[in-house]
N, C-alpha and C positions, 0 to 999 in steps of 0.2 A: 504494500500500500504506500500511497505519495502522504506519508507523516510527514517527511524533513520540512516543506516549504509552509505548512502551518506554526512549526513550533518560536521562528523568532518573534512572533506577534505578540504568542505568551508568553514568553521570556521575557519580552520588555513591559507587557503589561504585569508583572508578576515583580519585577525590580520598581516598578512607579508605585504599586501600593507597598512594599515594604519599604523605600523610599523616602515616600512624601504624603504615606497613610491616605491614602487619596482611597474613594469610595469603587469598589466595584464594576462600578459602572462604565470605566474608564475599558476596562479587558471586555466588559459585554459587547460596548460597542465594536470593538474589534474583530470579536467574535461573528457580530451578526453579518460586518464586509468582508468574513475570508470570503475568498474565491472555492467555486466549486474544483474537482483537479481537473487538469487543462484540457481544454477544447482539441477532441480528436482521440483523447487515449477511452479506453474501451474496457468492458468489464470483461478479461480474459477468465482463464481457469486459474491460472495462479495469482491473479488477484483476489477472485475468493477464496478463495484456500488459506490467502492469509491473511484476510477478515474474519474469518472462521476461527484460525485458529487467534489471532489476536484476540475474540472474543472468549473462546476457549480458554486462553490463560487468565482473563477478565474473571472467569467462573470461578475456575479454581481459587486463585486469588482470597476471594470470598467464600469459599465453599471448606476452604484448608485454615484458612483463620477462625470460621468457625467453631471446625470439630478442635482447636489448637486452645483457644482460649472461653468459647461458649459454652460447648457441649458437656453435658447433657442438658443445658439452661435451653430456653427457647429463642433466645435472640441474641445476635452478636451488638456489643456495643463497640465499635471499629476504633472512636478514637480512645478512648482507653482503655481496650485490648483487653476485655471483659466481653462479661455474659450477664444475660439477664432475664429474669421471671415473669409472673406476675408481679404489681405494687402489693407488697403484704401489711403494709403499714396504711396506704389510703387506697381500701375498696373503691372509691368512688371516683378512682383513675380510670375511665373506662376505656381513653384511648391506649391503655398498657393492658390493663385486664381484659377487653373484650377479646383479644388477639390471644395472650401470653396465658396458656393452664396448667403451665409445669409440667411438661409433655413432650420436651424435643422439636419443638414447634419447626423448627428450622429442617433437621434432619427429615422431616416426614414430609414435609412442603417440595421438599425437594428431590423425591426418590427418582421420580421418573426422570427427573433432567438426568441424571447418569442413564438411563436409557438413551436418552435422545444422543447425548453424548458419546454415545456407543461405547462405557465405562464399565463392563461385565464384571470386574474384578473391586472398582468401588460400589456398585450397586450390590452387590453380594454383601458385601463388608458393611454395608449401611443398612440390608433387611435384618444383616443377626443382631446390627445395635439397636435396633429399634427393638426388635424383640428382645435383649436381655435387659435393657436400661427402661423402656416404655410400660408409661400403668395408668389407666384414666382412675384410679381410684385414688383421687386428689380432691382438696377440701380448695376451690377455684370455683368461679364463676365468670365462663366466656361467655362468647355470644355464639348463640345456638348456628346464627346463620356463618362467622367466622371458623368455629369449631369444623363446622361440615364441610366448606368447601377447601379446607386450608388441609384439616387432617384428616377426617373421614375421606375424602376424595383421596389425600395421598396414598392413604394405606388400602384403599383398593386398587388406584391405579396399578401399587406395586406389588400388589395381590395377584392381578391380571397378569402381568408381565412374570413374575416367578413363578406362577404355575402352569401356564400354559405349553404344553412342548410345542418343538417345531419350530421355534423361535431362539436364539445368541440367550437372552434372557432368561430362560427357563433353568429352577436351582432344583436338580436331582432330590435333596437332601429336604426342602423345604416341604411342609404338611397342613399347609395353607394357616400359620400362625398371625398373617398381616390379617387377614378376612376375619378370623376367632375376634381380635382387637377388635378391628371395625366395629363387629357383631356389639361387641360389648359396648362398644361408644352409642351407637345407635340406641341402644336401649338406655344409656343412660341420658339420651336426649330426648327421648319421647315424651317424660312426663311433663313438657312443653308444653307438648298439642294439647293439653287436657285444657279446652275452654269449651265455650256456649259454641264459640264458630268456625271449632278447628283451627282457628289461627293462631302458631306457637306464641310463645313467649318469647322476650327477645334475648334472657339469659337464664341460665340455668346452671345450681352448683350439680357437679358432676358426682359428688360423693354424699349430698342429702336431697339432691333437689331442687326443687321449688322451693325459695325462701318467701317471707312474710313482707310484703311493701312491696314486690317486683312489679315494675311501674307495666300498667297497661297497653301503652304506645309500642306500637314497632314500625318499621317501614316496609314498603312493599317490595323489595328487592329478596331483604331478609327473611319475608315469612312466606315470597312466593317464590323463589329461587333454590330448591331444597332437592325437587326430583330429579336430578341426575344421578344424584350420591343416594340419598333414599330408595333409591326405585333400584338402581343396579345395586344395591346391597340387600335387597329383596330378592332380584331375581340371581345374584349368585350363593345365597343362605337357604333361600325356602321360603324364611317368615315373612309374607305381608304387610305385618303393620308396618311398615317402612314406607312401604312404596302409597297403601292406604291414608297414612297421613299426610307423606307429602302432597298428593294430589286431590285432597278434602286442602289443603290448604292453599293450594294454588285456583282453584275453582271456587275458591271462598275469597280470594283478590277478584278474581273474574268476572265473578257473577255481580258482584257490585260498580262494575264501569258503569259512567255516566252515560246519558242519555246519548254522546257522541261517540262513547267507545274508546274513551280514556279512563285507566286509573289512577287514582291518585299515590300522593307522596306516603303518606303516613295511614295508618287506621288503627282504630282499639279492637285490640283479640277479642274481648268479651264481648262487645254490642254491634262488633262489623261497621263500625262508623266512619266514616272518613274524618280526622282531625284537621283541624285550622292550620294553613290560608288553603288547604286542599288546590293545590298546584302539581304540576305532572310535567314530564319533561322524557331524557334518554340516559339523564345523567346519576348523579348520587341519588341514593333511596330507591330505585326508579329502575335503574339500566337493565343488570339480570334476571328480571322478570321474564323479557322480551325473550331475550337472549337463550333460556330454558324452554322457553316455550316451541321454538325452534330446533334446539337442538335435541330435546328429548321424542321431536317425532322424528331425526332425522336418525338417532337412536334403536330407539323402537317400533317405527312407523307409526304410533299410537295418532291417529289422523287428527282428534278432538285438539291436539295440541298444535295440529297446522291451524285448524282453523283459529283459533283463538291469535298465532301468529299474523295470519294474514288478516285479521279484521283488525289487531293491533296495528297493525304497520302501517295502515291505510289513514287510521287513525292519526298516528303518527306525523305520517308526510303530511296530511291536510290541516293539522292544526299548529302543530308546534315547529315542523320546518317553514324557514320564511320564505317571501315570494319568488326572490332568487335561488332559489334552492342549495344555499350555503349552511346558511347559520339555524340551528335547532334552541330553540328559546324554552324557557319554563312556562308555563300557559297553565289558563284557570280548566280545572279539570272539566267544568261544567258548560262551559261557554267558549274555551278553546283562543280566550284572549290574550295575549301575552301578558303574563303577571311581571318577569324579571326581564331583564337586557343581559343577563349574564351566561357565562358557560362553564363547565367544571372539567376537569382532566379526565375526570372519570367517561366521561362521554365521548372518548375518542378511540372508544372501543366499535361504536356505532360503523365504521367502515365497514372494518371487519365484516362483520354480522351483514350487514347488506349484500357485502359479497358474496357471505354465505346462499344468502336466500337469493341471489340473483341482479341484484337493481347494482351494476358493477358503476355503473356512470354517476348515479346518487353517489356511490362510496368514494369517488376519484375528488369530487367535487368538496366534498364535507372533511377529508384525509389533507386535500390544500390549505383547507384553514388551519389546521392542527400542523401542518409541516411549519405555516411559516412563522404560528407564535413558537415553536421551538427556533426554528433560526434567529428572531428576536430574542427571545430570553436563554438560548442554549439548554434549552429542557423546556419543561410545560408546567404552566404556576397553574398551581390549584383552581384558579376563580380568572376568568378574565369578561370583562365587565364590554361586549360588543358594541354600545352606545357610545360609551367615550375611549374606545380604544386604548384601555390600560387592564393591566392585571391588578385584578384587589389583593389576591392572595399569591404570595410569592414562592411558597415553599416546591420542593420537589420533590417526594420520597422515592424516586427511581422505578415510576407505577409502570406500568406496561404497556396501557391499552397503546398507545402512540406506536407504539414499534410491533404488537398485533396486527395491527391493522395495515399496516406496512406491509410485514407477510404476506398477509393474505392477499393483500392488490397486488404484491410481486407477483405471484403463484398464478392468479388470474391473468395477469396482464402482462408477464415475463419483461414489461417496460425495466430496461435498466437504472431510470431515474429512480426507483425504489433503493436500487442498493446503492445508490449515492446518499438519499435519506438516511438509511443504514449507516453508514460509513460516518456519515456526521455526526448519528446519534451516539456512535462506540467512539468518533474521537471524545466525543463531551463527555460522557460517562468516564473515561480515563482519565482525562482531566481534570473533571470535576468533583470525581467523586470516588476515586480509587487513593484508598491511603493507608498508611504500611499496617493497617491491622485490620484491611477488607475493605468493604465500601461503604459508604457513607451516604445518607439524605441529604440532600440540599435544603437549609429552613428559609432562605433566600436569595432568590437567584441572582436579585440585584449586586449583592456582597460576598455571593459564596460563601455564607455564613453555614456553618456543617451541620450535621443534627447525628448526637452519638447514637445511631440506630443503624444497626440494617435488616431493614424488611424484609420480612421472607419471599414476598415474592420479587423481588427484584433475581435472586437465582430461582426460582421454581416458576416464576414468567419472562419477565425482562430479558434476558441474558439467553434465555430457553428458544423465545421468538426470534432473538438477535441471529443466534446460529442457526437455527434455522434458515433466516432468511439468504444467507451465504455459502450456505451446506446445501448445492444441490443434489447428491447423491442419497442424501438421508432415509434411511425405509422409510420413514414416517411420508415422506412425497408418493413413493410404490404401493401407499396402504389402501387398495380400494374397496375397503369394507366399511362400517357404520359406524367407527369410531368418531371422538369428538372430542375435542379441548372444550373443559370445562370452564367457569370463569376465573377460575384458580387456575388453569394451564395445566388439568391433569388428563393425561390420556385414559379415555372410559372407553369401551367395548364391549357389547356382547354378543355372542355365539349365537347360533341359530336356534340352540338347545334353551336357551333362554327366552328367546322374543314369541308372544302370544299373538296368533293365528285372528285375522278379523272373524269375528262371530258370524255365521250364516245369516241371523239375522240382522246386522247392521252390513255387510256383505251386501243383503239384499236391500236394503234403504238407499244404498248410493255407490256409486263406482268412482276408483278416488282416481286425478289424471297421471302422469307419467312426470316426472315433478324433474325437470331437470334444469342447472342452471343453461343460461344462455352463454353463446362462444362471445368473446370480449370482441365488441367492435373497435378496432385505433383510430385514434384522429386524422383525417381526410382534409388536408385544405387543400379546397378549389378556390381559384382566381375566379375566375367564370362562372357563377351560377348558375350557364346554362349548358354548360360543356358538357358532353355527353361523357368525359374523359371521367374516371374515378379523384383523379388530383394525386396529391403527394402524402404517404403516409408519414403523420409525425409523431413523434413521442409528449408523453405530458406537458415536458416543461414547455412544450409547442402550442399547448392549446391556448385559445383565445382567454378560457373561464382560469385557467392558470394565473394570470396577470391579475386579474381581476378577483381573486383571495388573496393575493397578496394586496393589490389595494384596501381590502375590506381590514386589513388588519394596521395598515398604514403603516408598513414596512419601507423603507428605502429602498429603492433596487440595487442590486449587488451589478459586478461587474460581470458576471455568469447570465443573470437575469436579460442583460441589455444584449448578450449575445444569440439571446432567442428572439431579439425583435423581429420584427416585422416590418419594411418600409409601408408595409398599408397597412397599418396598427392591429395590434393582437388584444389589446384592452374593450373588453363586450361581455356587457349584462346579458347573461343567459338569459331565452325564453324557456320557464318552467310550465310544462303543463302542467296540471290541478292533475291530485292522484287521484280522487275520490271529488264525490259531487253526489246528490240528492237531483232528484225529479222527479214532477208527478207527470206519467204519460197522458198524451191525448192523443186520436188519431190524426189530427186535424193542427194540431200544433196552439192551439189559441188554449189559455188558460183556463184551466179547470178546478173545482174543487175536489179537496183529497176522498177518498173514499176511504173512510177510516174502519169500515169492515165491511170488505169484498166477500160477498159469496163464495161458496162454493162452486156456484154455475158461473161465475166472473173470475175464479182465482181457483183450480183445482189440484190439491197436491196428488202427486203422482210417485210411484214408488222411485223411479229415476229422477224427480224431480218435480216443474210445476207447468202445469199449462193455463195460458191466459186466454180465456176464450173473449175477455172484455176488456182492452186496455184503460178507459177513460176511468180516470183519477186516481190508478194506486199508485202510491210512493214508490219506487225505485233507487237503491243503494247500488252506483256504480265508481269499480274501483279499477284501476290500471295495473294489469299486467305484470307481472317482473319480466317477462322476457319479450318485452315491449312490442307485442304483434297483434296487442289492442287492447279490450277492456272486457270484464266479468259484472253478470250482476251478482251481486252480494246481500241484495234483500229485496222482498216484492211484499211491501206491504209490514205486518210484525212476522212475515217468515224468513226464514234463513237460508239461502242457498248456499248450500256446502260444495266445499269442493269436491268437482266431478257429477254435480248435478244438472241436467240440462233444465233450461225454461223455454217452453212451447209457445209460441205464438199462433194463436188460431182465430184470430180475428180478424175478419174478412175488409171491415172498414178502414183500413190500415192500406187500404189499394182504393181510391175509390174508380176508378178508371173501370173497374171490375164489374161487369153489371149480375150484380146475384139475383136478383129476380127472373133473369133467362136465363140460367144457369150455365154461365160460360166457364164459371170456377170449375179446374180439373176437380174430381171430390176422390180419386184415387184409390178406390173403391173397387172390387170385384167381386160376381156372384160364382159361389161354389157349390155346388151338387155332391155331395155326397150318398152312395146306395153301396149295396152288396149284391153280388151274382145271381144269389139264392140261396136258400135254407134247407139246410140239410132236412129232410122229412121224416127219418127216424127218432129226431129230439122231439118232436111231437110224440111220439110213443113211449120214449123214453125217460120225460117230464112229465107228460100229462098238459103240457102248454102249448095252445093255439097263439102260433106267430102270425101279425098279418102283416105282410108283406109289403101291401100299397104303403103301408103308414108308417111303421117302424123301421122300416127297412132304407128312407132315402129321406134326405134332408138338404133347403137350401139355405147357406150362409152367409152373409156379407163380411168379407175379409180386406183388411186395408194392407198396402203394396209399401214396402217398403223402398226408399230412396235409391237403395244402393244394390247390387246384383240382378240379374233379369226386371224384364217389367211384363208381367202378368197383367197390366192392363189393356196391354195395344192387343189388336183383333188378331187374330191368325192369319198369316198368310206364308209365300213363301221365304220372305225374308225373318220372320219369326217364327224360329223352330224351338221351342223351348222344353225341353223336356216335359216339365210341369201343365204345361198348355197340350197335350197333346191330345185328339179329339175323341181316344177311344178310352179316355181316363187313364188313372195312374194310382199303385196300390197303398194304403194308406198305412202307416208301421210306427210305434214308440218304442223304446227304448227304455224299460222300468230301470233299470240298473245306470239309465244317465237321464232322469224324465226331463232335464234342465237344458240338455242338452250343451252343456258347459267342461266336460272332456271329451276326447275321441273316442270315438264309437270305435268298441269292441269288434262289430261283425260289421259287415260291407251290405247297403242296402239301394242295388244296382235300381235305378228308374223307380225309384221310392218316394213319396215325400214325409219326412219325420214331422211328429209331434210333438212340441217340448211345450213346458211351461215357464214364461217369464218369472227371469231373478237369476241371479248369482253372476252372470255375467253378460258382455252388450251384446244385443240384439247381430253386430256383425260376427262376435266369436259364436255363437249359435250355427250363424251360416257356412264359416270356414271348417266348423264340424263337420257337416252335412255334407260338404262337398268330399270334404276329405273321403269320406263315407261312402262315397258315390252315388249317395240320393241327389234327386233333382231339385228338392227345394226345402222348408223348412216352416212348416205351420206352428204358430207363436199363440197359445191361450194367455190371454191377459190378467193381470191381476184384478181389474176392473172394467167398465164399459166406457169408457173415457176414449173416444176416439185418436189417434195419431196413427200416422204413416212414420215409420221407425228410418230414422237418419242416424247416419255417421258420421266424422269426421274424415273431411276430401282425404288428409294424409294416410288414414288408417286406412281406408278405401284401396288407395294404392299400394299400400302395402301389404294388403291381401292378397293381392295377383289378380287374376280375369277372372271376376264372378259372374259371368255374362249368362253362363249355362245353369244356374242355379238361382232361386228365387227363393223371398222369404216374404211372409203374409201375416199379416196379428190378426187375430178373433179377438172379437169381446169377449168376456168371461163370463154372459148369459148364453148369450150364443157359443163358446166352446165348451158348456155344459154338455149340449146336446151331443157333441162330437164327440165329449168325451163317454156318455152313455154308451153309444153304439161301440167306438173302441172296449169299452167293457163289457160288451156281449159276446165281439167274437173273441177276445182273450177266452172269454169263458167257452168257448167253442158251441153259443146257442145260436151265431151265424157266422157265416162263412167270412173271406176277407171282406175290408172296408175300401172301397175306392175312392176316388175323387173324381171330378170334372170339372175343369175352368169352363162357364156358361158365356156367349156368344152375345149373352145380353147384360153388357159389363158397362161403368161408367164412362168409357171410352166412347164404345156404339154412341152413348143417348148424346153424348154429348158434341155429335157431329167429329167424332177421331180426333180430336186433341188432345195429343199428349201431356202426360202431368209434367211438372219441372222435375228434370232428370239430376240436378245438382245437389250434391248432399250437404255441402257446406251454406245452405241459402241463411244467411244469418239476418239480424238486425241490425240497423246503425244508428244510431244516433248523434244526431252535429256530426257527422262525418264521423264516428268512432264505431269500429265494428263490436260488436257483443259478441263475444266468440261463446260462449255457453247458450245462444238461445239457437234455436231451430224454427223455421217458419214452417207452418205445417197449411198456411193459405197459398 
């Protein structure tokens, strides 16, 4: 790495304050005009490597001074080469006690980074000292929500990693003693939850309990942030109550978001209340709620936790991100009005996480504010107040999220400006804060005034992301399973043998979509607006919105900065579109009154979802996309559309061009004939039962044509030859051992058509059975009489292959009563097979041969915004 050509600047700024006692501020400014390293050199291979390993020795550093002067205490104290506890002299130290329970605190926070570190022989060394020196049966009182993710997380992450074979990490000798501990912490923090609302406590003695006055208040982070650790300590023990409380206490934050879909700061365990100024934001009190909610479905796929992410986030982006879409504010829970002008360090975890769930360009945008108050302050002060462009609070304690979220936009975006960020942040961390007995907090950045502490997680996060983001070889990059960094930085996984299977019936309620992030689009500047040319791809520090976070923070430009101008200027206020938005439908677009309780015959829910047979005046909740290829609705009315829910549109006024009283509307519709050959005459003798023929024996049905494979509506001729249409009938057959017809058919049912009944899965995997099968087509009994023509989505269409020879049809579920009768005769062998006949007098015929719309993707728009979850079924 190019160290040499920064260090004379500290050198002289470092002789002017011992000098002439001059203030700090003299080396900050310096700091903030070094030059990036020079124009043209490139992030090779051996430049990381010795970023890496610089960062590498940075660990150690701190990790060897520990166990040297801390250990077995929980904290290193760096500048006087000490250790330290809990306060035992003033309980009411809670910035020391809520952290520190006499516990190793340090050694357990940090197991896994010797993993990451690829350290087999310290990591070993560090599981037996936990076990011979480690005992929660301590008379302390932490914080329930500290305790869990600092230790409880550590000692399973290194649970996971020692017992698992197959893996560098896995210790022969070990008999799962980190998980026993776990077990036993777990239980000594339950007696928490014991309230009216499920909502813990915010401390708890580990050796009596619950003490007497333990204040009511806690914040939402802390009481809703809990199931990673809980829940994977559930599923790798057996017991329950873990994973039961956490998420009675996460759905007891939940359940109480305001009217807009925010929660607040703070609440009282016993009465569920939200406490005063009830303010909401991304940052302290706040952040890892979100953060959990995400990541425990990405965990467990447990879907309830998507949703509640994605209605959070919508949330989110529409009230408390501002209109440029930079700055995230603290806002009134209720009314979504900006309460404060200020921002917290803690909230610059938020990239991160966006990345995760996908919105990569939100992250790049919100990640520039946070780079450049570090290049001003050479680290990131607790509080920075965005109105007047100063930091209230100055301190540093070597938090993490900043260099998180760095990571992860690397990883995303492989832009090498990231490991330039990187580089800067590990020189200032060496500079700042590395001193001969480990590393040290910053209490002000203005003065580099020290603070005797070092955090735990500045090694079990900080340091952990650093290398990472330089380490490209790391297994942890190769890992593509369900793991996930917790907000502690602990790696959590679990096996297949652990994760619970969707229920049949919530299976059947809704189909969840294919959830994948989207590939990072790079910045493109065209000269020409109208060039047909793609333009020139540039890197971050090239974007327009680049300049323009650095303006918002009223930074100076550096000499690096001015080398990305632009002679046609790169300084421009982003246009933000609105994530989310409210409206009430009309056909007709003129203002209407809401309809605050649509029928059933105006709003009908449907197992897959809803269909609107009447749009005029319900509410509509629509939110944007993450993988920005349009919008979803999210609520119709007080209903919830989950994800993978489709919403139907069947309302005809919606076209008026369409004249319904001559009926030109395709209605998409076909009549079916079903009879039998004949009756065997011997079951008359044989029962004692007169079958009559005329009656029993043949039946006609109205069945609706789906969007996608054959069209059983158009007339016969020579160009539609369709198996299923063919004029001397076709034999009718189910399948009891697949009645869903949602796996492959067992036997081969040549010029067949199968009967399944809807649920379990769509309406197209029904068909690519069938086909598979080599039936012709595929009759659908409905869960109800609710009319629709069953669409798919174009892509999934295509990537079916040619379903041209094979067709699929829904009955109603009065009408496939009947169907299903006669199918129950001849199982029972009191008549012969069941056939079919597509009838000649089909909605096609009446309707003068107009074909229905062949498009399966025919969506809704609104203002030009496609709804990709609805279905037009007019």
């Amino acid at each position: 790495m190019r160290w040499g050509k920064f260090w004379p600047e500290y050198f002289l700024a470092v002789l002017v304050l011992a000098a002439n006692g001059a203030r700090w501020s003299v080396w900050h400014t310096n700091a903030t005009n070094t030059p990036s390293p020079a124009k043209g050199t490139g992030w090779t291979t051996e430049r990381k490597l010795a970023a890496r390993e610089k960062t590498r020795e940075l660990w150690y550093h701190g990790f060897n001074n520990y166990m040297t002067y801390a250990f077995p205490m929980d904290e290193l104290t760096p500048l006087s080469c000490s250790g330290q506890g809990p306060d035992w002299g003033n309980p009411k130290n809670i910035a020391a006690n809520d952290v520190a329970g006499n516990f190793s605190l340090t050694l357990i926070d940090t197991l896994d980074t010797l993993v990451v570190l690829g350290d087999r022989a310290g990591f070993e060394q560090a599981v037996k000292d936990i076990i011979t020196w480690v005992s929660f049966d301590v008379n302390t009182k932490p914080q329930v929500f500290e305790t869990t993710i600092r230790v409880l997380g550590g000692l399973l992450s290194g649970h996971i990693f020692a017992n698992r074979t197959g893996q560098p990490f896995h210790l022969p000798w070990y008999r799962g003693e980190l998980l026993h501990m776990a077990h036993d912490l777990g239980k000594r923090l339950l007696p928490a939850f014991v309230t009216p609302t499920g909502l813990p406590y915010a401390r708890i003695n580990l050796r009596h309990g619950l003490t007497k006055g333990e204040t009511l208040e806690t914040c939402t982070a802390g009481a809703g942030s809990l199931i990673l650790e809980f829940a994977t300590l559930s599923r790798l023990t057996g017991d329950d109550r873990f994973e039961k409380a956490a998420q009675k206490a996460f759905f007891a934050i939940w359940n109480r978001k305001s009217d807009i879909g925010l929660v607040g700061n703070t609440i009282n365990t016993w009465t569920g209340t939200w406490t005063a100024p009830e303010i909401t934001g991304i940052g302290a009190g706040v952040d890892s709620f979100y953060e959990y909610a995400l990541k425990w479905y990405i965990l467990s796929g447990e879907v309830e936790y998507l949703d509640v992410w994605e209605e959070a986030y919508a949330a989110i982006m529409r009230y408390s991100r501002a209109t440029d879409g930079f700055w995230y504010r603290t806002v009134n829970m209720r009314t979504g009005d900006v309460a404060y002008f200020t921002i917290d360090s803690l909230s610059a975890f938020w990239p991160g996480l966006q990345v995760l769930a996908g919105d990569v360009q939100s992250a790049i945008r919100l990640h520039l504010i946070y780079y450049n108050l570090w290049r001003e302050h050479s680290g990131l002060p607790e509080v920075y107040d965005t109105n007047y462009k100063k930091a209230t609070s100055h301190q540093y304690p070597l938090r993490p999220e900043f260099i998180e979220s760095t990571w992860y936009l690397y990883r995303a975006t492989r832009d090498p400006f990231y490991l330039d960020v990187g580089e800067r942040v590990l020189f200032d961390l060496i500079t700042r804060a590395k001193v001969d007995c480990g590393l040290t907090g910053i209490q002000d950045l203005r003065t580099n005034k020290r603070d005797d502490r070092m955090e735990s997680f500045a090694l079990s996060e900080t340091l952990k992301y650093l290398y990472l983001l330089f380490d490209e070889e790391n297994l942890v990059h190769s890992d593509d399973s369900n793991y996930v960094f917790t907000t502690e930085g602990h790696i959590l996984s679990l096996g297949q043998e652990h994760l619970k299977p969707m229920s049949a019936a919530r299976r059947k309620l809704r189909h969840i979509d294919n959830h994948q992030c989207p590939v990072y689009q790079p910045f493109i500047h065209v000269r020409d607006q109208h060039a047909e040319q793609s333009g020139l791809v540039q890197g971050i520090q090239h974007r327009g919105d680049a300049e323009y976070a650095r303006l918002l923070v009223g930074l100076a430009p550096t000499q690096s900065d001015m080398n990305t101008w632009s002679p046609y200027g790169w300084c421009e206020r982003p246009r933000v579109d609105l994530f989310s938005y409210d409206v009430i439908l009309s056909p007709d677009g003129k203002l209407v009154p809401e309809d605050l309780s649509p029928s059933f015959l105006k709003l009908g829910v449907l197992p897959d979802g809803f269909v609107i047979q009447n749009v005029t005046g319900i509410r509509t909740h629509i939110v944007r996309r993450l993988d920005g290829k349009g919008y979803d609705i999210r609520k119709l009315g007080h209903y919830t559309v989950r994800t993978g829910h489709l919403v139907y549109i069947n309302d005809s006024s919606l076209f008026p061009h369409l004249d319904v009283a001559q009926d030109i509307i395709p209605r998409q519709d076909v009549l079916l004939r079903f009879y039998t050959d004949e009756v065997d005459p011997m079951l008359q003798v044989q029962t004692g039962m007169h079958i009559d023929t005329s009656n029993d024996m043949q039946s006609l049905l109205v069945g609706y044509v789906a969007h996608f494979g054959g069209d059983v509506t158009l007339p016969r001729s020579d160009t539609n030859t369709l198996r299923i249409s063919r004029p001397d009938g076709i034999a009718v057959h189910r399948d009891l051992e697949n009645d869903r017809g949602c796996e492959p058919y067992r036997w081969s049912y040549p010029d067949s058509v199968l009967v399944v009944h809807r649920g379990d899965c769509t309406f197209l995997e029904k068909l690519i059975h069938a086909q598979a099968a080599s039936a012709a087509g595929v009759l659908v009994i409905s869960d109800d009489d609710l009319v629709i023509n069953p669409t798919a989505n174009r892509d999934e269409v295509e990537a079916a292959g040619d379903l041209s020879d094979v067709a699929l049809v829904l009955i109603p579920q009065s009408t496939g009563q009947v169907l299903m009768e006669m199918m129950d005769r001849a199982e029972r062998g009191l008549v012969s097979q069941i056939r079919m006949m597509v009838e000649d007098d089909s909605s096609a015929s009446r309707t003068g041969d107009i074909p229905p719309a062949k498009d399966p993707n025919r969506i809704l728009y609104i203002n030009g915004h496609p709804l990709l979850n609805t279905r037009l079924l007019v």
